[in-house]
C-alpha positions as CSV (number, residue, x, y, z in Angstrom):
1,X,16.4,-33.5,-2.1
2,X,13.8,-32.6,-4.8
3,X,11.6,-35.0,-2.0
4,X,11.9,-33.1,0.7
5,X,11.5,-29.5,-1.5
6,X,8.0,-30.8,-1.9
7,X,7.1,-31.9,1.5
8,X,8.2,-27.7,1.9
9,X,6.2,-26.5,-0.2
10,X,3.5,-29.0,0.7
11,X,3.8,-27.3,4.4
12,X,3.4,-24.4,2.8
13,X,-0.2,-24.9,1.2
14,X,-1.5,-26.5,4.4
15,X,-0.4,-23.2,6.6
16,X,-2.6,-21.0,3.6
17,X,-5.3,-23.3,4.1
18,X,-5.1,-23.0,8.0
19,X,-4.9,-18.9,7.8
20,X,-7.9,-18.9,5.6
21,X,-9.5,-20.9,7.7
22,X,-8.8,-18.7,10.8
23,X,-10.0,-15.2,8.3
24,X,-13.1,-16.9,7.3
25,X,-14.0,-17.5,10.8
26,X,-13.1,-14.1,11.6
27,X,-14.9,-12.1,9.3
28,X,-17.8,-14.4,9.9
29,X,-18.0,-13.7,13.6
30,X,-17.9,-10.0,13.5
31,X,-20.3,-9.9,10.9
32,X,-22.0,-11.8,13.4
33,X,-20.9,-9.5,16.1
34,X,-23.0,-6.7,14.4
35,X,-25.6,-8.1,13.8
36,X,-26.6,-9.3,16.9
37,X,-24.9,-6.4,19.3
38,X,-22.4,-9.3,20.6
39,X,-19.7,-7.3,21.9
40,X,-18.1,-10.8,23.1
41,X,-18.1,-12.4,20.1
42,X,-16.4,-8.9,18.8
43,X,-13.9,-9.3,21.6
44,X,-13.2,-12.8,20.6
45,X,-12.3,-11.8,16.9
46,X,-9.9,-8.9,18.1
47,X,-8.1,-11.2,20.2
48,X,-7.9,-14.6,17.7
49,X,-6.1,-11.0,15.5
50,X,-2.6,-12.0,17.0
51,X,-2.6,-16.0,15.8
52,X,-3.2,-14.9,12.1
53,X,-0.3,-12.3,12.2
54,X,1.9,-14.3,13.7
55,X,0.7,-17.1,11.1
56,X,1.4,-14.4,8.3
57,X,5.0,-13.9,9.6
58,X,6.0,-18.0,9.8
59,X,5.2,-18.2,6.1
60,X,6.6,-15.3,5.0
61,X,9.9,-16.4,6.9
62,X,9.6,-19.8,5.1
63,X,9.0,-18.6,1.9
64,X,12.5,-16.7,2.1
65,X,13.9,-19.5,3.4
66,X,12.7,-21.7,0.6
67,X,14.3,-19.2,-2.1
68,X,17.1,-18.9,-0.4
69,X,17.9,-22.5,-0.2
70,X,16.4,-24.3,-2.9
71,X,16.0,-21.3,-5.5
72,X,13.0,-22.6,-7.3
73,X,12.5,-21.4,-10.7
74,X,9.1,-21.4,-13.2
75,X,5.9,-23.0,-11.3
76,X,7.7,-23.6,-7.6
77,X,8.6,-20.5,-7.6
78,X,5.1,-18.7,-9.0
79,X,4.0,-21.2,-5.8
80,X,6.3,-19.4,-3.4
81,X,5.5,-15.9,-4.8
82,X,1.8,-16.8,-4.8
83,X,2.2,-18.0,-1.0
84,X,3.8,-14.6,0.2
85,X,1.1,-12.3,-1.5
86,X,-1.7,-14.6,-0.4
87,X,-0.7,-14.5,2.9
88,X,-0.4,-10.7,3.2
89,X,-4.0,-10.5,1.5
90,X,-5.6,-12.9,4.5
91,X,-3.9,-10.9,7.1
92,X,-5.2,-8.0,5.9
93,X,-8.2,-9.1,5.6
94,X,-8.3,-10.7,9.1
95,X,-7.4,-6.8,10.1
96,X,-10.6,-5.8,8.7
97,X,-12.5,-8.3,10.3
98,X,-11.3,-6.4,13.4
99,X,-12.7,-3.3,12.3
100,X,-15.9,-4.9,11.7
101,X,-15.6,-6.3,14.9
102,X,-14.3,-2.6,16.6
103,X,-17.3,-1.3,15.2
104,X,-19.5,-3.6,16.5
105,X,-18.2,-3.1,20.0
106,X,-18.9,0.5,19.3
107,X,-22.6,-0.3,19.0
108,X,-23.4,-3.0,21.2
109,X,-26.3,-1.9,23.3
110,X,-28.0,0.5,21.1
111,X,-31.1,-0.6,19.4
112,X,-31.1,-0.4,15.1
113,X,-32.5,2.9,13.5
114,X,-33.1,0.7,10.6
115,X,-33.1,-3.0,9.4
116,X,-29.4,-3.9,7.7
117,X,-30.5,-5.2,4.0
118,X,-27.4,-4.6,1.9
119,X,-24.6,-4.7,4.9
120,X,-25.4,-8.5,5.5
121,X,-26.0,-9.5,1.5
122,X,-22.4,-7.5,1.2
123,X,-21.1,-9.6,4.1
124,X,-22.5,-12.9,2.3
125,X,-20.6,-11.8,-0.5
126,X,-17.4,-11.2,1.1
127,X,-17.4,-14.6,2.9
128,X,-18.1,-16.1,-0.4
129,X,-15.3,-14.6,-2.2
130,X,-13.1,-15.1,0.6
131,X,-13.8,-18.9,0.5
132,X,-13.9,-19.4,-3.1
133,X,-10.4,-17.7,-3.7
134,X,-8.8,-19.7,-1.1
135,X,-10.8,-22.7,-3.0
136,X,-9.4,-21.8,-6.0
137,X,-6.1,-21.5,-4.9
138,X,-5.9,-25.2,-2.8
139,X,-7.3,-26.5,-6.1
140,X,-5.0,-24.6,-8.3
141,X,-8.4,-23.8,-10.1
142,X,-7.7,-20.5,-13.0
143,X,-11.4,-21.4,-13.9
144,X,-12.7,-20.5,-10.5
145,X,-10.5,-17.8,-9.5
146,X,-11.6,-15.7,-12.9
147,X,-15.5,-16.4,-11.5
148,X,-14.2,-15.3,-8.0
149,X,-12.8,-12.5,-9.4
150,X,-15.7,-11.4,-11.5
151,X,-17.9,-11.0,-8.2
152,X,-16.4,-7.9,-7.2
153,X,-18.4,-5.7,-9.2
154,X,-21.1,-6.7,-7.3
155,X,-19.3,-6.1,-4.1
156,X,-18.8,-2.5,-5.1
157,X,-22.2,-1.9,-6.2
158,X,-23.6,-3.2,-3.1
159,X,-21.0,-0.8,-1.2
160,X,-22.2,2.0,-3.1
161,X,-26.2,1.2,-2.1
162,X,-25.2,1.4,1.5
163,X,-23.7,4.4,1.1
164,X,-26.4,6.2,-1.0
165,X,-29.0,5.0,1.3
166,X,-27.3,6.0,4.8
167,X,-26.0,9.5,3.5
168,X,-28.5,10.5,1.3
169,X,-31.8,8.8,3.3
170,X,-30.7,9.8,7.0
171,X,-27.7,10.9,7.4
172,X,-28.6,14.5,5.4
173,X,-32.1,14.4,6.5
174,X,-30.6,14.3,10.5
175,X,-27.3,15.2,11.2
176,X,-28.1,13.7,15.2
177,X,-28.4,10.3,13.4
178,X,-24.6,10.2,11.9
179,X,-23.0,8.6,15.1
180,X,-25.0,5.9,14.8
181,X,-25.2,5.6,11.2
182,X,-21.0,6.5,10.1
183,X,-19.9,3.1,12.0
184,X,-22.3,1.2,9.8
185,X,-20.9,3.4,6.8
186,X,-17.5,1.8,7.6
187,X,-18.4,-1.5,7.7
188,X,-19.3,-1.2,4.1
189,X,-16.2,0.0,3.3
190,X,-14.3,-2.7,5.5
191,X,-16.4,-5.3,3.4
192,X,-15.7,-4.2,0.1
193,X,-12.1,-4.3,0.9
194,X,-12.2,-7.6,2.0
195,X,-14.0,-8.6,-1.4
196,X,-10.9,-6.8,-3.0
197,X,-8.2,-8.7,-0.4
198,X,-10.2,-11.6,-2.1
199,X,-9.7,-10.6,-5.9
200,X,-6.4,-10.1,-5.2
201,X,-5.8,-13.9,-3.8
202,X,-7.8,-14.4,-7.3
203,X,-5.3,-12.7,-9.9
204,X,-2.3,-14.1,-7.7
205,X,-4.3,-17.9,-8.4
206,X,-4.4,-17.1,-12.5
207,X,-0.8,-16.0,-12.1
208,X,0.7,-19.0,-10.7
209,X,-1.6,-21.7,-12.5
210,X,-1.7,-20.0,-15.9
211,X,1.5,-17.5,-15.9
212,X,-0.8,-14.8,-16.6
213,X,-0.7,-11.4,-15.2
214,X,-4.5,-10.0,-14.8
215,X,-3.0,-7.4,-12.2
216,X,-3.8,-4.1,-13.4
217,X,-6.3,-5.0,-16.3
218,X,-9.5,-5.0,-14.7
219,X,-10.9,-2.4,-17.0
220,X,-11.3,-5.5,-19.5
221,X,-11.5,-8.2,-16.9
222,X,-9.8,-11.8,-17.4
C-alpha cells in the first residue's frame, strides 16, 4: 500500500516538472514574440494556454484524490499541499505568458520607438526565477528556494525602471506615443508578476522541506 502511495506521489512530481516545462517555454516564446514582432510565435503560446490548464486541473483532481484516500499526514501531506499551490502558481503564470504574448500580437508590424533595455533583462530574470523555483522544488532544495526568492527585489526594481522611463521619458513628453508605449508598460507588469508566481513556488518549497512558513514575512526576508 505504502508502495503504491509513493509511485502517486511520485506521478505527482513528474506532472509539476512537465507543467513547468510547458510555462518556461511559454513565457520564453512570447518574450520572444515581442521582441521580434512574431505574431505566430504569439499565436502559438495562446493556443499551447489550454494544455497547461488542463494540466493544472488533472493534478489538482489527484491531489484530492490522494487526501481523500490515503490521508497523508507531516511531509506527504506538505508534498500534496505544495503540489496544489505550485500548480496554481504555473498556471498563472502560463496566463501571463499569454498576455505577453496578446500584447505582442498587438504590436506586430510596427517598428520600435525605442530599443527594449530593461523589458528583456526583466524577462531574463523572470525565466530565471521560474526555472530555479521549479529547480528547487524537484530537488527539494530550501537552500535554493531562499536565493530564488531573494531575486525578486530585483525584479521589482527593474519593473519600476521601465515604468519611470516610459511614463516620465515619452509617454508625458507625447501623449500620441502612449498606444505604442502602454502595451510595453504591461508587459512589465506581466513580468514582475511572473517573478512573484515564482517567489511564491519559493516560500511553498521552504514550507514543505523545512516546515517553515516565510508567507507573509517578506519585510525581513527568509
Amino acid at each position: 500500500m505504502q508502495r503504491h502511495f509513493d509511485n502517486e506521489l511520485d506521478h505527482l512530481n513528474g506532472e509539476i516538472i512537465r507543467m513547468g516545462s510547458l510555462v518556461e517555454e511559454a513565457i520564453h516564446k512570447s518574450v520572444e514574440a515581442l521582441k521580434n514582432r512574431d505574431e505566430f510565435l504569439a499565436q502559438e503560446v495562446i493556443e499551447a494556454d489550454m494544455a497547461v490548464d488542463e494540466l493544472e486541473l488533472a493534478i489538482s483532481e489527484e491531489c484530492l484524490d490522494l487526501v481523500a484516500r490515503h490521508q497523508p499526514v507531516a511531509a506527504d501531506l506538505r508534498f500534496i499541499d505544495a503540489v496544489l499551490k505550485i500548480a496554481t502558481d504555473l498556471e498563472r503564470m502560463a496566463d501571463l505568458a499569454v498576455d505577453i504574448a496578446e500584447r505582442a500580437v498587438e504590436l506586430a508590424g510596427q517598428p520600435l520607438l525605442k530599443p527594449l533595455i530593461d523589458i528583456p533583462k526583466l524577462a531574463v530574470l523572470a525565466k530565471q526565477m521560474t526555472k530555479g523555483s521549479i529547480e528547487a522544488f524537484v530537488r527539494r532544495d530550501a537552500g535554493l528556494a531562499r536565493r530564488i526568492y531573494l531575486m525578486d527585489d530585483g525584479a521589482d526594481a527593474l519593473r519600476t525602471a521601465v515604468q519611470q522611463e516610459l511614463i516620465n521619458g515619452y509617454i508625458m513628453k507625447d501623449c500620441m506615443t502612449a498606444p505604442r508605449y502602454i502595451p510595453l508598460l504591461l508587459v512589465a507588469r506581466f513580468l514582475e508578476r511572473i517573478c512573484d508566481h515564482a517567489t511564491n513556488i519559493c516560500e511553498d518549497v521552504i514550507y514543505m522541506v523545512k516546515a517553515e512558513v516565510v508567507k507573509h514575512c517578506r519585510a525581513s526576508r527568509p
